[in-house]
N, CA, C and O atoms as a GROMACS GRO file, in nm:
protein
  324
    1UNK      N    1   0.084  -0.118   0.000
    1UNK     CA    2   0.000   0.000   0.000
    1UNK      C    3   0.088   0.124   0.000
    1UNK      O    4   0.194   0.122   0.062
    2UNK      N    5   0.041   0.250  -0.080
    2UNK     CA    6   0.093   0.331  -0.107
    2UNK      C    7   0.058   0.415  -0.005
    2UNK      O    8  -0.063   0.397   0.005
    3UNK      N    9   0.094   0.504   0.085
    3UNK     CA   10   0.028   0.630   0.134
    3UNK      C   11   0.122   0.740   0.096
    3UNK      O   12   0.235   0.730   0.047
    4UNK      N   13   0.034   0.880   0.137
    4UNK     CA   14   0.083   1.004   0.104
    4UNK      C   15   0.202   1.078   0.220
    4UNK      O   16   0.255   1.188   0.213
    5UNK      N   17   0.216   0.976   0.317
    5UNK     CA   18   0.323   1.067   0.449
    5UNK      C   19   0.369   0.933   0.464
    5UNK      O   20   0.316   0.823   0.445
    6UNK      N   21   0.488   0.971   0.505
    6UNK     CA   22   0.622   0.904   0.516
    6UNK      C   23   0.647   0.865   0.736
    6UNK      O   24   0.569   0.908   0.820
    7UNK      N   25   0.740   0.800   0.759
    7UNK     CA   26   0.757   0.765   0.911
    7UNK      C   27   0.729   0.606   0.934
    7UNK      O   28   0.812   0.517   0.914
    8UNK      N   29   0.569   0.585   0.989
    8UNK     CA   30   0.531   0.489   1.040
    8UNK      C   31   0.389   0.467   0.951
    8UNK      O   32   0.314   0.564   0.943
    9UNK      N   33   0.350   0.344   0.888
    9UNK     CA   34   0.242   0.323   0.874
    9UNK      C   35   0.115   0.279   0.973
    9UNK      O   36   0.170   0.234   1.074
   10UNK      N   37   0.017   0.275   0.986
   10UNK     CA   38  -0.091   0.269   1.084
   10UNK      C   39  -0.077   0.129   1.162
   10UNK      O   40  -0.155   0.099   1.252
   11UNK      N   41   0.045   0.030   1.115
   11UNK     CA   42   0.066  -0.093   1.227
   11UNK      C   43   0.174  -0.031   1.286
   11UNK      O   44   0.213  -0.106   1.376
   12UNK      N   45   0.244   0.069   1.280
   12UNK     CA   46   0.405   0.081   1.339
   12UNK      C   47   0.460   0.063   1.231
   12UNK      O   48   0.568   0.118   1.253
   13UNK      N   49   0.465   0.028   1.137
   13UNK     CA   50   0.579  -0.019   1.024
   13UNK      C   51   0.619   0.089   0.993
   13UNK      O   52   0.546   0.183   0.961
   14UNK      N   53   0.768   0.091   0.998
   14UNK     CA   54   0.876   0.217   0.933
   14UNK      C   55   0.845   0.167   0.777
   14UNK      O   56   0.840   0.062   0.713
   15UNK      N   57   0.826   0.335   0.756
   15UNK     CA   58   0.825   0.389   0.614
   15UNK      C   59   0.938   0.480   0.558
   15UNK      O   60   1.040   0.522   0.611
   16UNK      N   61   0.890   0.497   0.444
   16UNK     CA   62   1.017   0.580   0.341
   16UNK      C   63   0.950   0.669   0.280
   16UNK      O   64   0.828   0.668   0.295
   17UNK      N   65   0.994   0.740   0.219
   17UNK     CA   66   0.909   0.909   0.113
   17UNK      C   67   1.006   0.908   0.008
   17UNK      O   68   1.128   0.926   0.017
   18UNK      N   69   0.921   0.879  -0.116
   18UNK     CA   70   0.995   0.895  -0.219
   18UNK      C   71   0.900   0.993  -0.285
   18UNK      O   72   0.785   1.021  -0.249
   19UNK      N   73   0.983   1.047  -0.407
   19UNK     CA   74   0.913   1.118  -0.490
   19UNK      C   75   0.847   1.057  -0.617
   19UNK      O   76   0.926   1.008  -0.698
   20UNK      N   77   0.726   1.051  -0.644
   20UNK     CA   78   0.694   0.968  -0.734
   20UNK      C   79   0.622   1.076  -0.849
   20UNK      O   80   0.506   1.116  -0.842
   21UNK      N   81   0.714   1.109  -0.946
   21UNK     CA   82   0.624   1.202  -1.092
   21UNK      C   83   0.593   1.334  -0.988
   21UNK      O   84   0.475   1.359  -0.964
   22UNK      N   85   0.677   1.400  -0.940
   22UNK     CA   86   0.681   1.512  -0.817
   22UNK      C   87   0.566   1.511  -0.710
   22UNK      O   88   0.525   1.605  -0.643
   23UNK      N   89   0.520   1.371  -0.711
   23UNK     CA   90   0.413   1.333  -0.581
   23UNK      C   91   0.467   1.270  -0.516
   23UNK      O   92   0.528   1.171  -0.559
   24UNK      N   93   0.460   1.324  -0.320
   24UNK     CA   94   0.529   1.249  -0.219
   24UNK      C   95   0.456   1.095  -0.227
   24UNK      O   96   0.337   1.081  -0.254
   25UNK      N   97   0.514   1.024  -0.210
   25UNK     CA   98   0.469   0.878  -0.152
   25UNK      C   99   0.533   0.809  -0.061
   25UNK      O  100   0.654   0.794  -0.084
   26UNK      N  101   0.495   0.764   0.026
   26UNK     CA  102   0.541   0.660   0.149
   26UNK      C  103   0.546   0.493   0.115
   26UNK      O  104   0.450   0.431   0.068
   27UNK      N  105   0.626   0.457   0.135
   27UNK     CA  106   0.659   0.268   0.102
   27UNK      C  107   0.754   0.224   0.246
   27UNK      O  108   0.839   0.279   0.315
   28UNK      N  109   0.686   0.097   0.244
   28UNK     CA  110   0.734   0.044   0.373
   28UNK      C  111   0.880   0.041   0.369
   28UNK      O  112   0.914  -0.028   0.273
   29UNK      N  113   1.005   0.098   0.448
   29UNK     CA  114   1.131   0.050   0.450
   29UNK      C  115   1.153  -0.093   0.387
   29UNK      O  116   1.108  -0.204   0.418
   30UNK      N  117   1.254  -0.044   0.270
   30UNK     CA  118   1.282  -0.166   0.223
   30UNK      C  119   1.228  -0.201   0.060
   30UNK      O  120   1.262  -0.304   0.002
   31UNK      N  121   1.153  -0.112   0.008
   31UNK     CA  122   1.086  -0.131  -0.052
   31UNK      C  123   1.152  -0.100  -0.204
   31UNK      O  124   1.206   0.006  -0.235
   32UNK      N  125   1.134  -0.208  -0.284
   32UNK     CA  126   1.199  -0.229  -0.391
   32UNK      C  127   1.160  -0.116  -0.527
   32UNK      O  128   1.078  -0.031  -0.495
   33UNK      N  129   1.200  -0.109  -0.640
   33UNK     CA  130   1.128  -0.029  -0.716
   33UNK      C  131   0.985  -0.146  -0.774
   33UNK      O  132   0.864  -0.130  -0.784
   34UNK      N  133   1.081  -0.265  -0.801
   34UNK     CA  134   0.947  -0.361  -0.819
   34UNK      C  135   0.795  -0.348  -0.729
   34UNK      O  136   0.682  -0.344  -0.778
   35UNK      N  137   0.828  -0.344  -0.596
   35UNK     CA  138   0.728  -0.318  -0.561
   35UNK      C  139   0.642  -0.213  -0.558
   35UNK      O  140   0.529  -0.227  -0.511
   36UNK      N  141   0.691  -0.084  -0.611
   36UNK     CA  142   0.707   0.009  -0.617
   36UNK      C  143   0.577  -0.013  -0.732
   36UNK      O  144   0.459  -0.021  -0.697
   37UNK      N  145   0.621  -0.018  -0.859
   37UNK     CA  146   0.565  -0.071  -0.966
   37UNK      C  147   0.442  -0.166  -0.928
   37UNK      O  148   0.334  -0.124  -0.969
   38UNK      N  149   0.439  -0.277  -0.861
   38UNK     CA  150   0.308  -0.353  -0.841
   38UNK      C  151   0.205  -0.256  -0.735
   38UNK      O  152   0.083  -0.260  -0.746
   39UNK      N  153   0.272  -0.176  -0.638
   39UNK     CA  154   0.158  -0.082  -0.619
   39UNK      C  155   0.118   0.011  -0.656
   39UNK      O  156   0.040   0.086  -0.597
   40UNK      N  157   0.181   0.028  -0.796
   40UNK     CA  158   0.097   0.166  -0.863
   40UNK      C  159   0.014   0.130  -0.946
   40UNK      O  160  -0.065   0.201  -1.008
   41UNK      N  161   0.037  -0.041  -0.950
   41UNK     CA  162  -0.023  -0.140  -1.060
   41UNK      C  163  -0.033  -0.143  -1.165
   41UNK      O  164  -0.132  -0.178  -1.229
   42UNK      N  165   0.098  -0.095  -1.215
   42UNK     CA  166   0.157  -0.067  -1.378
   42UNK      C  167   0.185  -0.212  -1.389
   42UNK      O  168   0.200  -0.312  -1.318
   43UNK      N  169   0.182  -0.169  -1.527
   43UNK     CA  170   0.158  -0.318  -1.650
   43UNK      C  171   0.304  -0.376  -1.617
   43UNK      O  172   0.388  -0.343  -1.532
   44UNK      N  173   0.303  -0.505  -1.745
   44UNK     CA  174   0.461  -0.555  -1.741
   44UNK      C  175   0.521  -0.491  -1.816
   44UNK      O  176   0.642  -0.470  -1.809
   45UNK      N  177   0.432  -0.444  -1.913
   45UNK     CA  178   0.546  -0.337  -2.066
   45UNK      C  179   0.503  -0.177  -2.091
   45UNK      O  180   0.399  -0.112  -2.081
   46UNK      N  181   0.604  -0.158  -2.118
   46UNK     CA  182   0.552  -0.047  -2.206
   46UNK      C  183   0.578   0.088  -2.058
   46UNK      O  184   0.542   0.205  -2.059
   47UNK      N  185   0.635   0.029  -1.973
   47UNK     CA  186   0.715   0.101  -1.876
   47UNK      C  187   0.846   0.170  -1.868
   47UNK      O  188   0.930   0.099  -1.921
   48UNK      N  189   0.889   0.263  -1.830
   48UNK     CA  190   1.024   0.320  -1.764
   48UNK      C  191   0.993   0.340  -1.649
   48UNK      O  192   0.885   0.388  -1.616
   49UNK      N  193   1.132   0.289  -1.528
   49UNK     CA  194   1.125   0.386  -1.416
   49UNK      C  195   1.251   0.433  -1.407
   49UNK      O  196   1.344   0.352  -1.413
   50UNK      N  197   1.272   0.539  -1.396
   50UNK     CA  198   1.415   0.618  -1.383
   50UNK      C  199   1.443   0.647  -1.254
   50UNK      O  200   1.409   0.765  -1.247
   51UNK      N  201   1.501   0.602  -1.103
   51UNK     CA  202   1.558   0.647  -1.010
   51UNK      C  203   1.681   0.777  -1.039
   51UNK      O  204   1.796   0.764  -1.081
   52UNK      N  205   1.596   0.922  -0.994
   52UNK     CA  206   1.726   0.980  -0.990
   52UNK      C  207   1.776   0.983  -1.168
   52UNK      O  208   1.682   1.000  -1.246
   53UNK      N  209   1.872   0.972  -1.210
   53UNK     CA  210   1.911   1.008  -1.328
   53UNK      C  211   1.947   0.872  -1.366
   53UNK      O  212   2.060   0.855  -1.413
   54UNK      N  213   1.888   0.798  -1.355
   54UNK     CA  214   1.914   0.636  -1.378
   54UNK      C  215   1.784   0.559  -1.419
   54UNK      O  216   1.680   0.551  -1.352
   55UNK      N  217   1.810   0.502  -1.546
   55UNK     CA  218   1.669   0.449  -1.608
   55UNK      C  219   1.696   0.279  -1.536
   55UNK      O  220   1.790   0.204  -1.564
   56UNK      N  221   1.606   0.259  -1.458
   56UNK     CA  222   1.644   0.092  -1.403
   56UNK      C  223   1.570  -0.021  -1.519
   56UNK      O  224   1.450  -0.032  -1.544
   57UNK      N  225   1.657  -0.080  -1.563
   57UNK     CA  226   1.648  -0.186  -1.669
   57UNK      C  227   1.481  -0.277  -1.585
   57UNK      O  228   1.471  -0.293  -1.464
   58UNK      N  229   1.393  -0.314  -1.668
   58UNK     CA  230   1.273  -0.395  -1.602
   58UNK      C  231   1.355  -0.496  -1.483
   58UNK      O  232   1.340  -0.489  -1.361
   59UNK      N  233   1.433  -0.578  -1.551
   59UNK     CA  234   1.481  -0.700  -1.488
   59UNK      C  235   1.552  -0.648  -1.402
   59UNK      O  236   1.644  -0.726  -1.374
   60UNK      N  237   1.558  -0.531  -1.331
   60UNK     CA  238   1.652  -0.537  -1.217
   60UNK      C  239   1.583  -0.474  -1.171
   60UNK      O  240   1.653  -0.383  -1.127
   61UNK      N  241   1.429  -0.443  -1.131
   61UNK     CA  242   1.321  -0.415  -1.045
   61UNK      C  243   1.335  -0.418  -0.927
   61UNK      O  244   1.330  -0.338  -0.833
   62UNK      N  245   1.355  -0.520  -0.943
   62UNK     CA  246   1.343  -0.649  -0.801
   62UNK      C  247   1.489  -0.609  -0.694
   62UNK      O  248   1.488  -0.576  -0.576
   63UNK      N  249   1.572  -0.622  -0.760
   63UNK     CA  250   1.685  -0.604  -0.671
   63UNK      C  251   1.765  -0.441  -0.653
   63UNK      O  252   1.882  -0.426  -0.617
   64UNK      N  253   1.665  -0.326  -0.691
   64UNK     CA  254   1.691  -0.224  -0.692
   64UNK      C  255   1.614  -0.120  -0.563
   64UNK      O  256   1.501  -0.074  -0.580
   65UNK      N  257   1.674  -0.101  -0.469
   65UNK     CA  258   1.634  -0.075  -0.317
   65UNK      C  259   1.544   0.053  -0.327
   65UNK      O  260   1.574   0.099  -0.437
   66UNK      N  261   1.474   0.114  -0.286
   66UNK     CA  262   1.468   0.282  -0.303
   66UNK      C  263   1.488   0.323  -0.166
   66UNK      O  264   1.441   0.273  -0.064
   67UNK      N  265   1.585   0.446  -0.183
   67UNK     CA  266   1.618   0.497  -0.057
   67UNK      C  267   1.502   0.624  -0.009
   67UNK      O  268   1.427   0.684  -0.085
   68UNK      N  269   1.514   0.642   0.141
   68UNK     CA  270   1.443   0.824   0.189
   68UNK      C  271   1.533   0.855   0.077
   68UNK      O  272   1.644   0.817   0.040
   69UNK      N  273   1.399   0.981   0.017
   69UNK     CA  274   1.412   1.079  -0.053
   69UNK      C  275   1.433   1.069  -0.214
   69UNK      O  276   1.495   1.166  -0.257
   70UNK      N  277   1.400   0.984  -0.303
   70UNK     CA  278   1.439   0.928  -0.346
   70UNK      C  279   1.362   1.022  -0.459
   70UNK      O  280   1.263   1.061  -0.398
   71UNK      N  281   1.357   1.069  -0.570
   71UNK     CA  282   1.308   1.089  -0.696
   71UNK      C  283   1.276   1.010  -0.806
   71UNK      O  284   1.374   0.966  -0.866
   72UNK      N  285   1.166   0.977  -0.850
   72UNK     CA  286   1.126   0.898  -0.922
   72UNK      C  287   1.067   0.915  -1.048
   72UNK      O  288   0.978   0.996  -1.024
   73UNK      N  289   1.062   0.895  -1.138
   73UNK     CA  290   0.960   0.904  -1.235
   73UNK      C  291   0.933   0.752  -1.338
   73UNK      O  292   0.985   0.641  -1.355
   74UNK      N  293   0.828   0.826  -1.384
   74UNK     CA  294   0.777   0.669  -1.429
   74UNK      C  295   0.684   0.692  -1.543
   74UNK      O  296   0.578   0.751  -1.523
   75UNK      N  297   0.720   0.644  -1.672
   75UNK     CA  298   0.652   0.669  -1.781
   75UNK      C  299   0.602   0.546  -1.866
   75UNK      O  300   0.648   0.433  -1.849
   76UNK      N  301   0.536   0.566  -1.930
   76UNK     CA  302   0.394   0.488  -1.966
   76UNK      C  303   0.423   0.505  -2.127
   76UNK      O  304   0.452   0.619  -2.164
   77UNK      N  305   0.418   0.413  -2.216
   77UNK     CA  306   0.443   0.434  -2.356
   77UNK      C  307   0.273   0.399  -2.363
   77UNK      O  308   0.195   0.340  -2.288
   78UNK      N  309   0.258   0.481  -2.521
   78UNK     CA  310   0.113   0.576  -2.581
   78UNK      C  311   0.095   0.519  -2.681
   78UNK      O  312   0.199   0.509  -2.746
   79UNK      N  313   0.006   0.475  -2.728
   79UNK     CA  314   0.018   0.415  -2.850
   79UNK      C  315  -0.126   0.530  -2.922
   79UNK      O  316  -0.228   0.565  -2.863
   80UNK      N  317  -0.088   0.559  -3.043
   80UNK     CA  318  -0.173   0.655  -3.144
   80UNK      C  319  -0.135   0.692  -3.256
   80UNK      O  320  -0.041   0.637  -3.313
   81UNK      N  321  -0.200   0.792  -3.306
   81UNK     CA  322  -0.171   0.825  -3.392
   81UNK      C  323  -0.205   0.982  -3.415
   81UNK      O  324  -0.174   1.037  -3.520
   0.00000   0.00000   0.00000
């Protein structure tokens, strides 16, 4: 679960504040960009997430940490015409 303030979530669980598309968000300490991604409930394709000035490859989701304070963005490919 995503919330909007950072610290402790409503069991005690230490949280984190990242910046997500210049919106604060809170994720439980520890929290991967993968998971990051399954709670914003973005697809499998057609994704970027860039930590910071760093585009993180899909396959390294999982093992890519997000720290306090962290800047994020996250883009969505468009299909049209």
């Amino acid at each position: 679960m995503i919330s909007n303030t950072a610290g402790t979530d409503s069991a005690g669980a230490a949280t984190l504040s990242v910046q997500v598309n210049g919106e604060p968000r809170a994720l439980p300490t520890g929290s991967s960009v993968a998971d990051l991604a399954a709670a914003l409930g973005l697809p499998d394709t057609g994704v970027a997430i860039a930590v910071g000035d760093d585009v993180i490859p899909a396959g390294r989701w999982a093992a890519t940490a997000l720290v306090d304070g962290a800047e994020v963005d996250v883009l969505t490919a468009v299909q049209g015409g």
